[in-house]
N, CA, C and O atoms as CSV, one atom per row, in Angstrom:
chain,resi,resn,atom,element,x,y,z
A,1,UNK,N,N,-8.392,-31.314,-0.014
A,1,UNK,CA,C,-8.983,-30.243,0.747
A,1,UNK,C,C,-9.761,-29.269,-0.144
A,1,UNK,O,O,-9.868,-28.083,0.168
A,2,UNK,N,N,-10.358,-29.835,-1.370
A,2,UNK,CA,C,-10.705,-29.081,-2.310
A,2,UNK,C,C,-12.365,-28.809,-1.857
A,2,UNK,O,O,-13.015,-29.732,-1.367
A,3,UNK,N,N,-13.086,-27.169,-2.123
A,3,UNK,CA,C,-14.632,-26.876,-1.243
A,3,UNK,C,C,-15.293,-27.475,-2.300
A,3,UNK,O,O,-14.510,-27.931,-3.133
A,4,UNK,N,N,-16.466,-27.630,-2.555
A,4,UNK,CA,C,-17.347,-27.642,-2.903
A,4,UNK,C,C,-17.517,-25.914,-3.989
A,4,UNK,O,O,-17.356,-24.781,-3.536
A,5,UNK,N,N,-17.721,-26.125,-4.818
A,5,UNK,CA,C,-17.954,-24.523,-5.880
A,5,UNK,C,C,-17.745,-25.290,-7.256
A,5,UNK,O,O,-17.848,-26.444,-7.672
A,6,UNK,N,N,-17.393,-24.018,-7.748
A,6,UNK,CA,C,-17.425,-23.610,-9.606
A,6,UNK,C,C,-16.324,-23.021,-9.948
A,6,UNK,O,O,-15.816,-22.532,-8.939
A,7,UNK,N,N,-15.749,-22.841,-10.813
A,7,UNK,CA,C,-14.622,-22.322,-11.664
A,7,UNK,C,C,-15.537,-20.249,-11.741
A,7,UNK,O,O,-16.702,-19.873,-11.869
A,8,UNK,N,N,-14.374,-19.601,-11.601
A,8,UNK,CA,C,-14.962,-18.419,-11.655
A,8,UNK,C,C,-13.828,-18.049,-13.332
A,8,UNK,O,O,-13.634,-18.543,-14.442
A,9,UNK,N,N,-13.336,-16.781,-12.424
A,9,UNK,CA,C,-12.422,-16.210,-13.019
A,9,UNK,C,C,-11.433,-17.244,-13.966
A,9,UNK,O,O,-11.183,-18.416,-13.683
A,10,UNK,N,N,-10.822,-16.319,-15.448
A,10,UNK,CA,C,-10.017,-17.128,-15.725
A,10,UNK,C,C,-9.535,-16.230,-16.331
A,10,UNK,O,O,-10.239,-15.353,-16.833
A,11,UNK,N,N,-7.640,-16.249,-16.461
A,11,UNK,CA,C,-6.823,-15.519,-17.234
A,11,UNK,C,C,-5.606,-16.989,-17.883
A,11,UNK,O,O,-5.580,-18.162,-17.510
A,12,UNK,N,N,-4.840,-16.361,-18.818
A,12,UNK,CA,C,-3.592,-16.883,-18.944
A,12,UNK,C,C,-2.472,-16.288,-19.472
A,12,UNK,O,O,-2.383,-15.240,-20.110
A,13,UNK,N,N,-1.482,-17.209,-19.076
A,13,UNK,CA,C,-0.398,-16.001,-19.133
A,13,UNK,C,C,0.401,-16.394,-20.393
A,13,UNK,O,O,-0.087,-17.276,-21.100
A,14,UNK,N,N,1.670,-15.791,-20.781
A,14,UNK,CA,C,1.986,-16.167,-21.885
A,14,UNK,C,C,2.933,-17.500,-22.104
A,14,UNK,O,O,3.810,-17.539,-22.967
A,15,UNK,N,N,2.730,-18.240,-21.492
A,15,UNK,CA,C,3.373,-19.414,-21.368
A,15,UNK,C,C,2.439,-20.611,-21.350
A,15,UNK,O,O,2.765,-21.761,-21.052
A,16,UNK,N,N,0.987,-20.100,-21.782
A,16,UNK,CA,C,-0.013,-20.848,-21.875
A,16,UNK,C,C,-0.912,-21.640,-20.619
A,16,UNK,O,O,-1.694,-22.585,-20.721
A,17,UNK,N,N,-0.388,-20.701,-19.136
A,17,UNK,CA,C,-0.998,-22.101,-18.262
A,17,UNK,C,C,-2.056,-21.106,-18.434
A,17,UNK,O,O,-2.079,-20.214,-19.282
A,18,UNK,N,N,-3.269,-21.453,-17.187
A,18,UNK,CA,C,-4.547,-20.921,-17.046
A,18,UNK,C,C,-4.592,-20.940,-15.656
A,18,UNK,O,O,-4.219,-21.823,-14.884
A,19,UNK,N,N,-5.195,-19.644,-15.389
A,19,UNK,CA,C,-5.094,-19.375,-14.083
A,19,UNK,C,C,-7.136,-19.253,-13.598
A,19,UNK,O,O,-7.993,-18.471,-14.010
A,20,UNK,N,N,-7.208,-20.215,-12.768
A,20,UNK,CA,C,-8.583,-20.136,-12.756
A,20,UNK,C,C,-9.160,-19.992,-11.350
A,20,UNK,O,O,-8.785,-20.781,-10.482
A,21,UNK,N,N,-10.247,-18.820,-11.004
A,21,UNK,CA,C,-10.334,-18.970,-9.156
A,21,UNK,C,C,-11.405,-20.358,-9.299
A,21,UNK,O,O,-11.728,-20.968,-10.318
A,22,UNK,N,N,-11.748,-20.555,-8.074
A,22,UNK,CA,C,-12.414,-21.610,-7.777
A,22,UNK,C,C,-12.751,-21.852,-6.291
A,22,UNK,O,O,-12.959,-20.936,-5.495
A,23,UNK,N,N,-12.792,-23.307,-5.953
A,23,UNK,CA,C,-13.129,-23.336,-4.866
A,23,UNK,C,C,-11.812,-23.855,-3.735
A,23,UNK,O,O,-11.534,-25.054,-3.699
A,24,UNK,N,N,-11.157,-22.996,-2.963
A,24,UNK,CA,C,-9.941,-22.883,-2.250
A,24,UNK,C,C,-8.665,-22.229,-2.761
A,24,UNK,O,O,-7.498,-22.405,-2.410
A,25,UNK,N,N,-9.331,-21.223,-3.917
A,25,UNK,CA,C,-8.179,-20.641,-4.002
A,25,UNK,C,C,-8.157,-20.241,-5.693
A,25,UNK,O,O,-9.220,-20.164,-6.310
A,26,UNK,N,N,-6.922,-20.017,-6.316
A,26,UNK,CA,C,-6.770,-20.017,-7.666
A,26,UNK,C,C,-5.989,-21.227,-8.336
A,26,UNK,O,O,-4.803,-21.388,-8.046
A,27,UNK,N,N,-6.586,-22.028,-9.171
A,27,UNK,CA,C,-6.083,-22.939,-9.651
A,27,UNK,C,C,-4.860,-22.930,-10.619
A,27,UNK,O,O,-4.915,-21.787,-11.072
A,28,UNK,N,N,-4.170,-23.323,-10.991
A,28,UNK,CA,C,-3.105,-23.265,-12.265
A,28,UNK,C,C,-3.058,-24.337,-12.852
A,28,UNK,O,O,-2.888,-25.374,-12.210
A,29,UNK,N,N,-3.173,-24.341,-13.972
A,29,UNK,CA,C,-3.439,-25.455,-15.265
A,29,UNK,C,C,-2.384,-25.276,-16.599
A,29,UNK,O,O,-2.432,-24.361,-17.421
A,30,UNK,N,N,-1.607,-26.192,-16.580
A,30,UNK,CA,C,-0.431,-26.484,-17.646
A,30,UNK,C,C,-1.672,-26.354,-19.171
A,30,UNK,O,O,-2.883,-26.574,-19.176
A,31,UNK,N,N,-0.961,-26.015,-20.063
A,31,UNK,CA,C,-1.540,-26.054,-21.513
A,31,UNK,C,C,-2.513,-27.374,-21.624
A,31,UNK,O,O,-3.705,-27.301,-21.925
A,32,UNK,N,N,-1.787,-28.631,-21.323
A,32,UNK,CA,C,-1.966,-29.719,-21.505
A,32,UNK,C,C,-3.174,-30.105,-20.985
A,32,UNK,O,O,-3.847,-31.021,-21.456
A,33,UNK,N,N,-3.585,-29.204,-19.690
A,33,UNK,CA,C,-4.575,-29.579,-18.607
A,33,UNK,C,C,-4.422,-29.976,-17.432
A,33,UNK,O,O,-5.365,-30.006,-16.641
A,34,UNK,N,N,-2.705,-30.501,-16.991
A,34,UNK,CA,C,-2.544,-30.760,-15.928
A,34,UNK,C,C,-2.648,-29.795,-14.826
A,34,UNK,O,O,-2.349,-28.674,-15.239
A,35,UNK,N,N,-2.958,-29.803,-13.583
A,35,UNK,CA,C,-3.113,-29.054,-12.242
A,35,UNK,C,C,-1.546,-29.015,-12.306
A,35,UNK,O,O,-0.757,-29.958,-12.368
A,36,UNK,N,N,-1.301,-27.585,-12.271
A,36,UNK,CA,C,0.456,-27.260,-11.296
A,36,UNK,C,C,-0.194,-26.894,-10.213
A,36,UNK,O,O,0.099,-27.610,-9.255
A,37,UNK,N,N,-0.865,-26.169,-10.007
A,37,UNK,CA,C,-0.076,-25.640,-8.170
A,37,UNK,C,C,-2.211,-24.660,-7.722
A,37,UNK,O,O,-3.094,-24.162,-8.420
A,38,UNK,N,N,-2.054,-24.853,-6.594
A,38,UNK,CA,C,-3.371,-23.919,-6.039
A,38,UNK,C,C,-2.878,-22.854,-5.655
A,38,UNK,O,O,-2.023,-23.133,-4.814
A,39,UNK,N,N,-2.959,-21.581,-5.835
A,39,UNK,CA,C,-3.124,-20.200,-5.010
A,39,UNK,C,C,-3.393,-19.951,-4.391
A,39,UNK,O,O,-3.956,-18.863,-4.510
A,40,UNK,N,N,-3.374,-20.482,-3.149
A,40,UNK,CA,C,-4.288,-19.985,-1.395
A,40,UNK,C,C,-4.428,-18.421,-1.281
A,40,UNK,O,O,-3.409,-17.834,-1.644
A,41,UNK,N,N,-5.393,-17.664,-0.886
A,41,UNK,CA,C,-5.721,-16.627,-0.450
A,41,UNK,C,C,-6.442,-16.333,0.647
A,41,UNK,O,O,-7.539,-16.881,0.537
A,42,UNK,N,N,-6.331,-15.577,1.907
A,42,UNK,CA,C,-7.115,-15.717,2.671
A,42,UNK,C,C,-9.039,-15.891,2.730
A,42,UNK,O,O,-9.705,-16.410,3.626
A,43,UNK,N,N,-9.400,-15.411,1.762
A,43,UNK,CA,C,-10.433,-15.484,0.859
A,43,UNK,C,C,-10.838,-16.021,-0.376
A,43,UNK,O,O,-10.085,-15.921,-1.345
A,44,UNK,N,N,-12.001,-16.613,-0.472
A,44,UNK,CA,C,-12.422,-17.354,-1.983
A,44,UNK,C,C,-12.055,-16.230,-2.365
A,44,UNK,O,O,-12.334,-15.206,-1.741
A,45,UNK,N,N,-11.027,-16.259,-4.000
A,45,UNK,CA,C,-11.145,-15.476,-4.997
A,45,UNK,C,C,-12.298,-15.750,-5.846
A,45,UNK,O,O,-12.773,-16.885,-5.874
A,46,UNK,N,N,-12.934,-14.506,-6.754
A,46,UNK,CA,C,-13.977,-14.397,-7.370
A,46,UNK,C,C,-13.400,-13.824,-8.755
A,46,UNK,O,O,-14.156,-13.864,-9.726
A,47,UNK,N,N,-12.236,-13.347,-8.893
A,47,UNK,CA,C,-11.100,-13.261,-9.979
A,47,UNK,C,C,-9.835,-12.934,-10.140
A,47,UNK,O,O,-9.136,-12.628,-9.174
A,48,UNK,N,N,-9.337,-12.957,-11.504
A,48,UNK,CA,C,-7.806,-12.788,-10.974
A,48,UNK,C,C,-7.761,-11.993,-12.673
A,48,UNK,O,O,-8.434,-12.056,-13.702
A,49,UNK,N,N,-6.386,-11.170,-12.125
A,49,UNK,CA,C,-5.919,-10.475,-13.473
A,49,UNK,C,C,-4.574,-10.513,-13.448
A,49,UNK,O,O,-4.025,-10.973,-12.447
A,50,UNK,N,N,-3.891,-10.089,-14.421
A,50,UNK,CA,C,-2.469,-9.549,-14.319
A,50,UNK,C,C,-2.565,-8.283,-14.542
A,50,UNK,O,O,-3.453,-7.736,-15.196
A,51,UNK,N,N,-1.213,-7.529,-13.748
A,51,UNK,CA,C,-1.021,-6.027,-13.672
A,51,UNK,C,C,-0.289,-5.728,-13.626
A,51,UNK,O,O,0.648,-6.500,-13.423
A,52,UNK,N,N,-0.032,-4.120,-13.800
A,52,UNK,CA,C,1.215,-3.429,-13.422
A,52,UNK,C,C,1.779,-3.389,-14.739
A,52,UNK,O,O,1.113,-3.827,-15.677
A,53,UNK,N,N,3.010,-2.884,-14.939
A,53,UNK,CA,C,3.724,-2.631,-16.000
A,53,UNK,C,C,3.941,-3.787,-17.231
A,53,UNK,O,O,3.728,-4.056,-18.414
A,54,UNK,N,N,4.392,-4.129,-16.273
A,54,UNK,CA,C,5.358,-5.574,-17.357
A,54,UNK,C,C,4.843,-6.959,-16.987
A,54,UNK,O,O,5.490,-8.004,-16.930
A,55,UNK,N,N,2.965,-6.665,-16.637
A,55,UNK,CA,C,1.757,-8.131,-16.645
A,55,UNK,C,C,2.523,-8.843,-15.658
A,55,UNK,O,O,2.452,-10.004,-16.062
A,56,UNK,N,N,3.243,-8.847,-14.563
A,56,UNK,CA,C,3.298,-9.473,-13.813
A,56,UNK,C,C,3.131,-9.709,-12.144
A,56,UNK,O,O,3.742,-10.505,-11.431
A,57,UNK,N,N,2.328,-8.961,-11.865
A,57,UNK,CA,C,1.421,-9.028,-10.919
A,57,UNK,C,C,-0.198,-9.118,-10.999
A,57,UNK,O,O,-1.014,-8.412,-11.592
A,58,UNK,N,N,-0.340,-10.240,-10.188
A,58,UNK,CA,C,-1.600,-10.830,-10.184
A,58,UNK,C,C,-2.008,-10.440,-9.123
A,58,UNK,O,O,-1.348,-10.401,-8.085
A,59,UNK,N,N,-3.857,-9.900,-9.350
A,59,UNK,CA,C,-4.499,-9.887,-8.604
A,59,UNK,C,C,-5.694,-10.081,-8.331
A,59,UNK,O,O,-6.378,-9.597,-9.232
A,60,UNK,N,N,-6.572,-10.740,-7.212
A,60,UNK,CA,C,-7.353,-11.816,-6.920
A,60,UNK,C,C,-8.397,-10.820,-5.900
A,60,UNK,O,O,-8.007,-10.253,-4.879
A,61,UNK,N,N,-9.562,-10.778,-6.356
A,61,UNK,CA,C,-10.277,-10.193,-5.994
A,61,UNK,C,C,-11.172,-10.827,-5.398
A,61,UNK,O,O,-11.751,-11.674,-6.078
A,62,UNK,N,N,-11.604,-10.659,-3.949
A,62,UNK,CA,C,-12.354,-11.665,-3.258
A,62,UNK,C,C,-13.306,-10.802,-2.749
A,62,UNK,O,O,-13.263,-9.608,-3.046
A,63,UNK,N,N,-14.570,-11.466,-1.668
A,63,UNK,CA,C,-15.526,-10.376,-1.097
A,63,UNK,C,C,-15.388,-9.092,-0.619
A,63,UNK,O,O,-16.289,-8.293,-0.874
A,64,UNK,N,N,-13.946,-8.559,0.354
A,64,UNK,CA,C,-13.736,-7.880,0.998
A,64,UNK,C,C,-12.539,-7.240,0.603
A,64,UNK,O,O,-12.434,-6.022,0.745
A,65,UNK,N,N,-11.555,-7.971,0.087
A,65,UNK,CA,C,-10.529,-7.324,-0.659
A,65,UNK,C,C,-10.351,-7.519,-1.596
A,65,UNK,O,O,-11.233,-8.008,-2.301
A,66,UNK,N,N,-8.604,-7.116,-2.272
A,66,UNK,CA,C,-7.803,-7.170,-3.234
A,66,UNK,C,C,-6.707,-8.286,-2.348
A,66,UNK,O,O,-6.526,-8.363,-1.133
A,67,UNK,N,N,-6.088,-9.082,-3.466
A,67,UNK,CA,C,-4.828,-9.492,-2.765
A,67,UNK,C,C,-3.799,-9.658,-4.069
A,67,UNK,O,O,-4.395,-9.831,-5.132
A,68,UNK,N,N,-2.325,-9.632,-4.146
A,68,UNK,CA,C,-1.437,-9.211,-4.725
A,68,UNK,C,C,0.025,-10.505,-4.553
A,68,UNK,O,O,0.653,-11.014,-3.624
A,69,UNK,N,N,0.019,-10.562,-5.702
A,69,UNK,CA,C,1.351,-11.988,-5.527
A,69,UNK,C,C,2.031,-11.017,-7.146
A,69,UNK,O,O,1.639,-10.267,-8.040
A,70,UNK,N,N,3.212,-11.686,-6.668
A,70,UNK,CA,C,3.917,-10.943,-8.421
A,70,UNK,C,C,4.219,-12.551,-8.694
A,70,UNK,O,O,4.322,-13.484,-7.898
A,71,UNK,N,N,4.335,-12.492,-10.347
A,71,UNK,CA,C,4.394,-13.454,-10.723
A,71,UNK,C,C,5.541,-13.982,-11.546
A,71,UNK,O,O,6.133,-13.004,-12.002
A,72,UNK,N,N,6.030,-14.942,-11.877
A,72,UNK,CA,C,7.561,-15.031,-12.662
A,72,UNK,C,C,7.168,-15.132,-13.918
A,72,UNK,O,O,8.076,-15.122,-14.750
A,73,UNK,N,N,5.676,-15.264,-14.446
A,73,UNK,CA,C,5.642,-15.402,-15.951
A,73,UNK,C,C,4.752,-14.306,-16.209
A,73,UNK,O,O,3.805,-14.299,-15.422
A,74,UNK,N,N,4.745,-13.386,-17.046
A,74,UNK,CA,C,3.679,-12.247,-17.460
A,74,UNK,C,C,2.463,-13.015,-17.368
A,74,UNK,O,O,2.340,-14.195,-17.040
A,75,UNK,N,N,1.237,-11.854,-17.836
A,75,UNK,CA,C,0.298,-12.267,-18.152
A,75,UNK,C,C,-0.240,-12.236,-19.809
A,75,UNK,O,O,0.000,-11.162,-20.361
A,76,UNK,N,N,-0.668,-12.877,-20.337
A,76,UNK,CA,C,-1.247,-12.857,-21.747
A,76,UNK,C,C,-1.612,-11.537,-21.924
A,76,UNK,O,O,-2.791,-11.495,-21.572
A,77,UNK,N,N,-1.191,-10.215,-22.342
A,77,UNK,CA,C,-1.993,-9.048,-22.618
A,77,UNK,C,C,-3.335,-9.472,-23.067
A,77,UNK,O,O,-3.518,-10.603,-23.519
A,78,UNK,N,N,-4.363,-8.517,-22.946
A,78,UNK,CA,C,-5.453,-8.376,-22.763
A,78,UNK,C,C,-5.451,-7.539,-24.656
A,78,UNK,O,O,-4.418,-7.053,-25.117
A,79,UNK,N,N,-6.499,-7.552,-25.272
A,79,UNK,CA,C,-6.108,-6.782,-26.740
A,79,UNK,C,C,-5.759,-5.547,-26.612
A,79,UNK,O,O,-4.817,-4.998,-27.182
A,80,UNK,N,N,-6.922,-4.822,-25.449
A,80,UNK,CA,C,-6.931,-3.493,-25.014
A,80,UNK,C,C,-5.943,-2.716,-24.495
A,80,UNK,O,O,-5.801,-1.517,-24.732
A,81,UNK,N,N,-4.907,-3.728,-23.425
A,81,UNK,CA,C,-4.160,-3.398,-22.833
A,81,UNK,C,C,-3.232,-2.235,-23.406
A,81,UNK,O,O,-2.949,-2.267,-24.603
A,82,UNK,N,N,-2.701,-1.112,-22.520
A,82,UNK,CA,C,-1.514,-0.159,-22.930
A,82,UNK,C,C,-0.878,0.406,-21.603
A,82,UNK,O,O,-1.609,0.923,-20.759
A,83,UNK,N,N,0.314,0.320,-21.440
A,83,UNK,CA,C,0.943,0.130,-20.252
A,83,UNK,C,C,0.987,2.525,-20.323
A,83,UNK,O,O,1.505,3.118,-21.270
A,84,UNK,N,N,0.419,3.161,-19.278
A,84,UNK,CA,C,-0.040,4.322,-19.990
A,84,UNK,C,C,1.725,4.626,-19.455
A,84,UNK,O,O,2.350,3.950,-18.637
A,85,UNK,N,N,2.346,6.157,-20.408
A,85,UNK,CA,C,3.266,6.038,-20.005
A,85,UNK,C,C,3.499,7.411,-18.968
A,85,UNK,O,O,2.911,8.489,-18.885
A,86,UNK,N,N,4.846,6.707,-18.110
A,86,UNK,CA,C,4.880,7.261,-16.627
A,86,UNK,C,C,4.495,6.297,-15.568
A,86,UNK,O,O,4.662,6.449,-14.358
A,87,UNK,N,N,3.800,4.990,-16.353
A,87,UNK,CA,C,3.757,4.468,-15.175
A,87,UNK,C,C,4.364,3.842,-14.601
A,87,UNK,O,O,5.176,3.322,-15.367
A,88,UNK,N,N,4.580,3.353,-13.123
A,88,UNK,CA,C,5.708,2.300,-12.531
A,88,UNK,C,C,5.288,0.823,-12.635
A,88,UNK,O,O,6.041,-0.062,-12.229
């Protein structure tokens, strides 16, 4: 059931998969290269990040919204990243 598109967005988390939007969703890719699992969203995502305190909420930014999944593995900090403090 895979659309027709391109690979957009890409993050990874610290467990090495790769999280990539695309066409039906956000893809997930083992180190190795294997496909684990698609991300359905009501909308093509156009990217994805990790957030929040402790990198584990992802979020997938599509035409019209935001959408929000928490995740069981952090995300790869970013270099920049600094969790400011006070925050939840």
């Amino acid at each position: 059931d895979e659309k027709d598109g391109v690979p957009d967005g890409m993050k990874v988390d610290v467990e090495g998969r790769v999280y990539c939007t695309g066409p039906g969703g956000t893809w997930v890719f083992a180190p190795n290269g294997t496909r684990l699992a698609i991300i359905r969203t009501p909308e093509i995502p156009a990217n994805v990040a990790f957030g929040g305190p402790d990198l584990r909420t992802l979020f997938f930014t599509a035409r019209t919204s935001v959408y929000t999944l928490r995740a069981t593995t952090p995300g790869q900090p970013h270099p920049w990243y600094r969790v400011r403090k006070g925050s939840r």
